[in-house]
N, C-alpha and C positions, 0 to 999 in steps of 0.2 A: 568061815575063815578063808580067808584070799592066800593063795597061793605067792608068793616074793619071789622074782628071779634076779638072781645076781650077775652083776656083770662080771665075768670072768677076765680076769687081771692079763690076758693078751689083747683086751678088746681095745681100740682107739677109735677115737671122732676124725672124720675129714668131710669136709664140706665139697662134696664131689659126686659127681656121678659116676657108677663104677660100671664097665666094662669087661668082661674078659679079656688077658691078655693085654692089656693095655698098665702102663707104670705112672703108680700115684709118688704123690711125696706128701711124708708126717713132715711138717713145718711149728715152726713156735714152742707152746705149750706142749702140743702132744710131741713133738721133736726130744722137747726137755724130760717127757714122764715116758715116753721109751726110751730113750737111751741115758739118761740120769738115772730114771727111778727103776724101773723094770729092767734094765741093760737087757735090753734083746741086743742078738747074734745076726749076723748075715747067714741067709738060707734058713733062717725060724720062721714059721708060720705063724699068722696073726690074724684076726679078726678087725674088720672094719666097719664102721655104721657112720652113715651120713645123715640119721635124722628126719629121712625120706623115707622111710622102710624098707629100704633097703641096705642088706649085710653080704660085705665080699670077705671071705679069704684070703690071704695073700703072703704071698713070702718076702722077706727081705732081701733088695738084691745088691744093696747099699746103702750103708752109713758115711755120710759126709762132713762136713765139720758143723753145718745149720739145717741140713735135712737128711731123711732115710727114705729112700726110695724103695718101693712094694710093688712088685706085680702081681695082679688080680689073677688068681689061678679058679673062684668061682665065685658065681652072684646067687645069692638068695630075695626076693619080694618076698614082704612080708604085707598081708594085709590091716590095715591101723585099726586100733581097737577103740570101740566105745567106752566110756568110762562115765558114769554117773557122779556127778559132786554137787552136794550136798551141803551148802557153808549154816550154820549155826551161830550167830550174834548177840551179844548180850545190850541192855540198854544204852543207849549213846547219846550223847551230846548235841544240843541241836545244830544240822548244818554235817555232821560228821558220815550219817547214812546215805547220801548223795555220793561220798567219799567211797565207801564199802560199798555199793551198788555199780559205782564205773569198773571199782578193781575185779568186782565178782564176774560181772559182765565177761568183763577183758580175761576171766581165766575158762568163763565158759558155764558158769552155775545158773542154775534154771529151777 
C-alpha cells in the first residue's frame, strides 16, 4: 500500500524560480485561493512549489488589491520521483487504439 501525501492547505503554485531573500507574487488563481479562500494574513508563513522540485517558505509581506507578495525566507530541492504506470484497456473499436497509445505515450506508460 503506497503511502498519499497531502497537500497542506498553506501550500500554493507559482511558476518561478525561488531564491532566497528575494520577493515573489501569488497572481490570478492562487491570488484568489489565498486571499478569497484560505484569507492568509500579512507576516503568515507559506509554502510554495513551482513544479520544478522545488519548495520555498515564505512569508507574506503584502496583500494588494490583484497580488500578495512573499518573500522567500528558504528553498528546498527535492529530487523527482520515479513512478511506474501501468494502463489496463479493455477491447476497442477499430481505429480507437492508435488513440489510447498517443495519450498513453504522452502520459509516460511503458
Amino acid at each position: 500500500m503506497d503511502i498519499i501525501e497531502y497537500m497542506p492547505s498553506n501550500c500554493f503554485f507559482i511558476d518561478a524560480s525561488f531564491v532566497e531573500g528575494t520577493f515573489l507574487f501569488l497572481e490570478g488563481e492562487e491570488y484568489h485561493h489565498a486571499k478569497g479562500v484560505m484569507r492568509v494574513r500579512e507576516h503568515e508563513e507559506i509554502r510554495l512549489l513551482n513544479g520544478k522540485g522545488s519548495e520555498a517558505t515564505g512569508c507574506i509581506h503584502s496583500i494588494e488589491k490583484r497580488r500578495i507578495g512573499v518573500r522567500v525566507l528558504s528553498v528546498t530541492q527535492h529530487a523527482p520521483q520515479q513512478q511506474k504506470l501501468t494502463l489496463g484497456i479493455s477491447l476497442l473499436r477499430s481505429g480507437h487504439l492508435d488513440f489510447v497509445i498517443e495519450k498513453g505515450t504522452e502520459l509516460g506508460v511503458y
